[in-house]
C-alpha positions in Angstrom: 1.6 -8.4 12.0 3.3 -7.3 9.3 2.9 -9.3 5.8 5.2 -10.4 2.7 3.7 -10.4 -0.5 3.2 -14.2 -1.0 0.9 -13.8 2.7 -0.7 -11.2 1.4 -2.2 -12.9 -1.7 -3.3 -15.7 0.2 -4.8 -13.9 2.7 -6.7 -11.8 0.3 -7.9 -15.2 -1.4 -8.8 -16.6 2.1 -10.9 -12.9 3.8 -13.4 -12.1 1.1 -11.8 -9.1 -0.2 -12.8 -7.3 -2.7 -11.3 -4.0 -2.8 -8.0 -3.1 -2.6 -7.4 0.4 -1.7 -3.9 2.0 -2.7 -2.7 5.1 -0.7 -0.2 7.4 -0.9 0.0 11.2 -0.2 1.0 14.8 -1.9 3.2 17.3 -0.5 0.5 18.7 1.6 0.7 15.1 3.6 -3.3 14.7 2.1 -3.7 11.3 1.5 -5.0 10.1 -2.4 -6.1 6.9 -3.2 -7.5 4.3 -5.9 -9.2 1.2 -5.9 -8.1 -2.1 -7.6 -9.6 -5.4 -7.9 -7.9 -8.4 -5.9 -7.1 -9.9 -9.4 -4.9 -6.9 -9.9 -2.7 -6.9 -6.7 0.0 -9.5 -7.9 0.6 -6.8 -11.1 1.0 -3.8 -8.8 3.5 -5.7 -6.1 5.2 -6.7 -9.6 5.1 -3.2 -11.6 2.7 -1.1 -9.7 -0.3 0.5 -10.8 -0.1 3.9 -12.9 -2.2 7.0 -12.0 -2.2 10.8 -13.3 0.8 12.4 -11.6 0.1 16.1 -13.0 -3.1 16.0 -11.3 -1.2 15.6 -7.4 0.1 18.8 -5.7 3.3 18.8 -6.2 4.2 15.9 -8.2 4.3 16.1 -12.5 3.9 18.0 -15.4 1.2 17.1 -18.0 3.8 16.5 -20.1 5.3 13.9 -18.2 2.7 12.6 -15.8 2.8 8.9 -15.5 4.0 7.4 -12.3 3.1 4.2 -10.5 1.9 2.9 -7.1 3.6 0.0 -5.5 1.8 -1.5 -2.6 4.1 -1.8 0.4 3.1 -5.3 1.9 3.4 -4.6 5.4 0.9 -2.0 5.5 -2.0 -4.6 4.8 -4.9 -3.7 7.1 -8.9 -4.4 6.6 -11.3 -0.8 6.8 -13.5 -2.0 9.7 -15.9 0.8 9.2 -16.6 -0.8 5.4 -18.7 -4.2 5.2 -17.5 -7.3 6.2 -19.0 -9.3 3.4 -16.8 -8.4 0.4 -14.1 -6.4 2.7 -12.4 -3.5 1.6 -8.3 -3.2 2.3 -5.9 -0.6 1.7 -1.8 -0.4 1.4 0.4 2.8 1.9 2.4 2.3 -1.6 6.2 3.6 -2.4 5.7 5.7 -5.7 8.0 4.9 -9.1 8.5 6.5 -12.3 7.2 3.6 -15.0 11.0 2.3 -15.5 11.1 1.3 -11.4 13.1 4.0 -10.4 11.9 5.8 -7.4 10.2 9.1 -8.1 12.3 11.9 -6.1 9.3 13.8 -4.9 8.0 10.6 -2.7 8.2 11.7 1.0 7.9 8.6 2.4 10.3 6.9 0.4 12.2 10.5 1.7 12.2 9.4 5.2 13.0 5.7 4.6 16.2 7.0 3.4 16.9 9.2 6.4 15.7 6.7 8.5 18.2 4.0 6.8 21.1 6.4 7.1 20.6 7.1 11.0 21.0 3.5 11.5 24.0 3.1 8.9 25.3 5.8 11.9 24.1 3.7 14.6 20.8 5.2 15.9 17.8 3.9 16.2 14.4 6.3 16.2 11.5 6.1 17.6 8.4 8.9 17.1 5.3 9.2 19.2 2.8 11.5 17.7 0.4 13.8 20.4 -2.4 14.9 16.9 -5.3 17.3 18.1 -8.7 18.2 15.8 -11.6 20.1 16.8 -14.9 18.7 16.1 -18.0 20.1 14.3 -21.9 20.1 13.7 -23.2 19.5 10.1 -25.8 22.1 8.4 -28.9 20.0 7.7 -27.4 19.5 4.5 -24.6 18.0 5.8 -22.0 20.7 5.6 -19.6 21.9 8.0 -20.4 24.8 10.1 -18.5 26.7 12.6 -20.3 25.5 15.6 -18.1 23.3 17.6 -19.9 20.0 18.9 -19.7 20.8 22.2 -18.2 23.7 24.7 -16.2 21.4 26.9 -12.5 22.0 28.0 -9.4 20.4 29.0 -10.0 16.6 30.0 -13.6 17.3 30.8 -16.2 14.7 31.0 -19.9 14.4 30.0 -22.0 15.9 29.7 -19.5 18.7 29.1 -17.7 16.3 27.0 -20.0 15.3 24.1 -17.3 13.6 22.5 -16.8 11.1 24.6 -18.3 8.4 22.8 -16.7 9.6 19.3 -13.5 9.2 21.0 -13.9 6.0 21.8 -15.1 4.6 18.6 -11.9 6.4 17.0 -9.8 3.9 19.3 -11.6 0.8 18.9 -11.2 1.2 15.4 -7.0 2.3 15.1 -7.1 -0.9 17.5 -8.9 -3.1 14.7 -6.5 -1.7 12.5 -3.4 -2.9 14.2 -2.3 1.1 15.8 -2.4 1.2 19.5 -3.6 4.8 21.0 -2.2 5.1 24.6 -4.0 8.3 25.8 -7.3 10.3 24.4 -9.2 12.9 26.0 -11.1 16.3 25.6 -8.6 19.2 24.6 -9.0 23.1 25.9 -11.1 24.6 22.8 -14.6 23.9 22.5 -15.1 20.6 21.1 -11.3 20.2 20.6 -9.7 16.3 21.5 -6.3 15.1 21.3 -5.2 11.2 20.9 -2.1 10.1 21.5 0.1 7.0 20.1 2.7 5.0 21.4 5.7 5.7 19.8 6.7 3.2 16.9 9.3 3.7 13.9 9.4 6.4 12.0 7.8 5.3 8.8 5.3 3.1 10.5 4.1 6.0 13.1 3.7 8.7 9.5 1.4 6.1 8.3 -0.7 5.8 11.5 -1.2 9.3 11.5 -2.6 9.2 7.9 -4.2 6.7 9.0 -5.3 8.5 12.4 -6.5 11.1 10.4 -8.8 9.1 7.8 -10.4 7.5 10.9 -11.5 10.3 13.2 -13.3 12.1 9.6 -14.8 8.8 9.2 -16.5 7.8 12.9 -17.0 12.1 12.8 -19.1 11.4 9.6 -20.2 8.3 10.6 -22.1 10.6 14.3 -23.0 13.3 11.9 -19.8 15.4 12.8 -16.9 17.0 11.0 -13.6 16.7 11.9 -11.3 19.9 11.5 -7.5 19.2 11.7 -6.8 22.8 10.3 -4.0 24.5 12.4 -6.4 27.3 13.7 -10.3 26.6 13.3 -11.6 29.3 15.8 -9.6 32.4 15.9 -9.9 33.2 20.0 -9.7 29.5 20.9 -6.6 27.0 21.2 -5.1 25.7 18.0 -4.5 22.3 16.4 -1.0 20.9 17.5 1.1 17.7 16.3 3.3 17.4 19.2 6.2 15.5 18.0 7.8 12.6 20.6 11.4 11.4 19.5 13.1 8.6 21.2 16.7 8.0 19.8 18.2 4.6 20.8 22.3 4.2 20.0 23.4 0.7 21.4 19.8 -0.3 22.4 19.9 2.6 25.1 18.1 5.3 25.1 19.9 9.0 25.0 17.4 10.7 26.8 17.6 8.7 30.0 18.3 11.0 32.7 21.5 8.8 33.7 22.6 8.1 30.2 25.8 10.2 28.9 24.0 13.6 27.7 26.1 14.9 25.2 24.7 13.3 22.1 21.3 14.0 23.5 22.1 17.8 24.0 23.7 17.4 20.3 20.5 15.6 19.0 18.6 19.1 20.4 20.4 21.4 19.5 21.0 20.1 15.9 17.3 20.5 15.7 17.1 24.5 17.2 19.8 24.8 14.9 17.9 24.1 12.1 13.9 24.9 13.2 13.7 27.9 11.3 14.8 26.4 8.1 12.1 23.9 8.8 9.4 25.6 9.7 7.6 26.4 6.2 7.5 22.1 6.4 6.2 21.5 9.4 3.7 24.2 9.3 2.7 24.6 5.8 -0.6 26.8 6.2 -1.2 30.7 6.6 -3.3 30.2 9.6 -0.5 28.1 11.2 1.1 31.1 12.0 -2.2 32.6 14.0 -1.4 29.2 16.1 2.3 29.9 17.0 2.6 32.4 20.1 -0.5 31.8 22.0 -2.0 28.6 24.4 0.8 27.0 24.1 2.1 26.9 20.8 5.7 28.0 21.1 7.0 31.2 19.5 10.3 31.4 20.3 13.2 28.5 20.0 14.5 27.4 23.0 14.2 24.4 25.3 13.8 23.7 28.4 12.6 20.5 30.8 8.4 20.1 31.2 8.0 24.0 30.4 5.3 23.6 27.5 6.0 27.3 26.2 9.3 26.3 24.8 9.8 24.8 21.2 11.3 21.8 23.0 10.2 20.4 25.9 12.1 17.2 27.8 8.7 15.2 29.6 9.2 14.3 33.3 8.0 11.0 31.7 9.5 8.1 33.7 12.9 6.2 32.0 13.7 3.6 29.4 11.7 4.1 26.2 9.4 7.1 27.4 12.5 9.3 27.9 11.9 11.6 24.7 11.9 15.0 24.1 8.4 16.7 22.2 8.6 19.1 19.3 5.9 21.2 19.8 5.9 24.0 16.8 4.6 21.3 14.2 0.3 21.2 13.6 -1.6 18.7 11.6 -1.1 20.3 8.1 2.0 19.4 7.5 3.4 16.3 5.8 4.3 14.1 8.2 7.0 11.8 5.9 8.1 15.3 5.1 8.8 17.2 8.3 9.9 13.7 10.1 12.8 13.5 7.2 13.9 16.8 8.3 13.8 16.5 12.2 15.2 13.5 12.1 18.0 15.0 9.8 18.4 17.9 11.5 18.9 15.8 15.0 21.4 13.9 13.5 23.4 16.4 12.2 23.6 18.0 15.4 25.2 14.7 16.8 27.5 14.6 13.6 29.1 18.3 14.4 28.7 18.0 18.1 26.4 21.2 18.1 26.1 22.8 21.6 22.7 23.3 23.3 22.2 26.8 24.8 20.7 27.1 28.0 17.8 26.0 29.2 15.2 28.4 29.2 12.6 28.6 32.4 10.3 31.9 31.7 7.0 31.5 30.4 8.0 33.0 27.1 3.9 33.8 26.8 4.3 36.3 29.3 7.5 37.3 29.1 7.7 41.2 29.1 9.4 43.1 25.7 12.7 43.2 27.5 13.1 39.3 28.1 11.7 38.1 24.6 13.6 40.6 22.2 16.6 38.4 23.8 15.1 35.1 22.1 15.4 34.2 18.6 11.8 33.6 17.3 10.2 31.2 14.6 9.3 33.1 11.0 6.2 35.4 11.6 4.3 34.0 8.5 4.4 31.5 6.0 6.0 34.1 3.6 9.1 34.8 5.7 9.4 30.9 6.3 9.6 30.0 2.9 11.9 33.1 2.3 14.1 31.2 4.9 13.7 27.5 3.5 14.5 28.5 -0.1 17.6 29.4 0.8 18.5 26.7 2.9 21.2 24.1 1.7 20.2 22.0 4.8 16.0 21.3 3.5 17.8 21.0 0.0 19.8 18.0 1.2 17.2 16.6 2.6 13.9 17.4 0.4 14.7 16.6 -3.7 14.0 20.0 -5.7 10.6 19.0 -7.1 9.5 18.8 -3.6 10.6 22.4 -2.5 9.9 24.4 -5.3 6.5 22.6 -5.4 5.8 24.0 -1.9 7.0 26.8 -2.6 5.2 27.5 -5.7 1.9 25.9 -4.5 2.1 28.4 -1.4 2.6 31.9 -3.4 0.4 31.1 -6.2 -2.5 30.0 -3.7 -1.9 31.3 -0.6 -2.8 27.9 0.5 -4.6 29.2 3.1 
């Protein structure tokens, strides 16, 4: 259900609330929050609630480091995990500099706007995210160490599986919370899993990842566990994926249906191979993303093809109507979601817009494909340095991301390494 403002208030007078937790997120897609009282909740749906903008990644100076936090209604959902007596809610917020104006560097006001302007063209998106994180044991201090909680693999089940019951607490809880998980299981690495959402729009499925995210750390905690969404935690072993499931509907059909007219899918594909490379320092933001890319089936090269998981694009043998999609499978779970979904989405559309034409399918196994076959294929960036080499001088990300946002990334990655 989603609420107005005037619902909200009353339902907060009516639930014995008693927090109100505001998030939002930095570049780095790392969600940030502060509390409020209920009594304060009418004043930040009014003029939002300030916080200390030079202290985000990426966001202000000291000089000029006021912005606000303005709850976004529909995002009201109760923290099961916190007590029930005096509950505890939270709200994604849209950020605003303190005359009301949106602030630039606000990613998911970003992909609002892209979203908007791809139905102003006359498609309709939809975005299923596939989010895998390895899982942990805690020192006696309760640290995290490098020991994974168990050494099960791909859909195993106890006792191999330890994490079957941490799982399942995960989904009861994103289905308290209103997000509704279709598929979880144990994932190839040693205590690696994998959930999987049905698909939603755009803005709605970012936050249920953030949200995702804060809920597996939590129930981890919560068994003694940490949960490690990095996109390589063990160097031998598989790496941390966000496989990216886009639906575009134009007309209230579906371009991906096998027996639909296939030129604006093709487009749609091909606009976003056109651009990946561009993209890449987005969608994986990290050094160690780059120790993912090129090995258990994290693609390497750009190229597409239909159920072959070694190619950057991959069209499911998935049944027809709304699961005909196509997955994205280069992104991992440090990127900012608002972020990188602003820039596939843009990148799709464009394709459509200049009728870009797909190359050919690709069938090798690009894994094993000898020196002959893969000098052929154009490849992702090699490292995070080449990739932001490539974004800064794109005027494509530009277009998309405001300039606060880039050079932030940018900056934040050469000065730290952000490793």
């Amino acid at each position: 259900m989603e609420y107005t403002e005037s619902e909200v208030l009353q339902y907060i007078l009516e639930n014995d609330v008693k927090f109100i937790k505001l998030f939002f997120t930095d570049i780095f897609g790392e969600i940030k929050s502060l509390s409020i009282q209920p009594c304060e909740l009418e004043r930040a749906f009014k003029s939002g609630i300030s916080f200390d903008a030079s202290n985000v990644k990426g966001f202000l100076s000291v000089n000029k480091s006021d912005l606000f936090l303005v709850p976004d209604a529909s995002t009201l959902s109760v923290l099961p995990w916190r007590p029930q007596h005096g509950r505890v809610v939270r709200f994604y917020c849209n950020i605003r500099y303190p005359d009301g104006t949106p602030f630039e560097g606000d990613t998911r006001r970003i992909l609002q706007n892209e979203v908007e302007m791809a139905e102003k063209k006359g498609y309709e998106i939809k975005i299923g995210t596939e989010c895998e994180f390895y899982l942990f044991q805690l020192d006696e201090k309760g640290n995290p160490t490098a020991i994974p909680h168990d050494n099960g693999g791909y859909c195993d089940l106890a006792p191999l599986d330890r994490g079957e019951n941490v799982r399942r607490d995960i989904c009861i809880t994103l289905e308290q919370m209103g997000i509704q998980p279709e598929v979880s299981h144990h994932e190839a690495g040693p205590g690696q899993h994998e959930v999987d959402f049905k698909y939603d729009y755009p803005v709605k499925a970012a936050d249920n990842l953030s949200t995702f995210k804060t809920v597996v750390r939590t129930v981890a905690n919560r068994n003694g566990l940490h949960a490690d969404f990095s996109p390589k935690p063990i160097a031998d072993k598989p790496g941390n994926g966000l496989h990216i499931n886009i639906s575009v509907l134009k007309d209230g059909k579906n371009i991906f249906e096998s027996n639909s007219d296939s030129s604006e899918a093709n487009a749609f594909i091909a606009g976003i191979m056109n651009r990946i490379r561009e993209i890449t320092a987005v969608l994986n933001p990290t050094e160690s993303s780059y120790k993912r890319l090129g090995y258990f089936e994290a693609p390497k090269y750009i190229g597409w093809s239909r159920g072959n998981r070694s190619q950057l694009i991959r069209i499911p043998f998935a049944g027809e109507g709304y699961r005909s999609r196509i997955e994205l499978r280069s992104p991992d779970p440090s990127c900012n979601q608002y972020a990188a979904l602003s820039l596939i989405i843009a990148a799709g559309i464009e394709g459509i817009e200049q009728n870009a034409k797909l190359a050919p399918e690709l069938l090798i196994n690009t894994y094993n494909a000898d020196e002959v076959e893969s000098s052929k294929l154009e490849a992702l960036p090699d490292s995070l340095k080449d990739a932001l080499e490539v974004m800064k001088s794109s005027d494509f990300v530009k277009s998309v991301l405001p300039d606060v946002t880039v050079n932030a990334l940018v900056e934040s990655s050469e000065t730290n390494g952000n490793n």
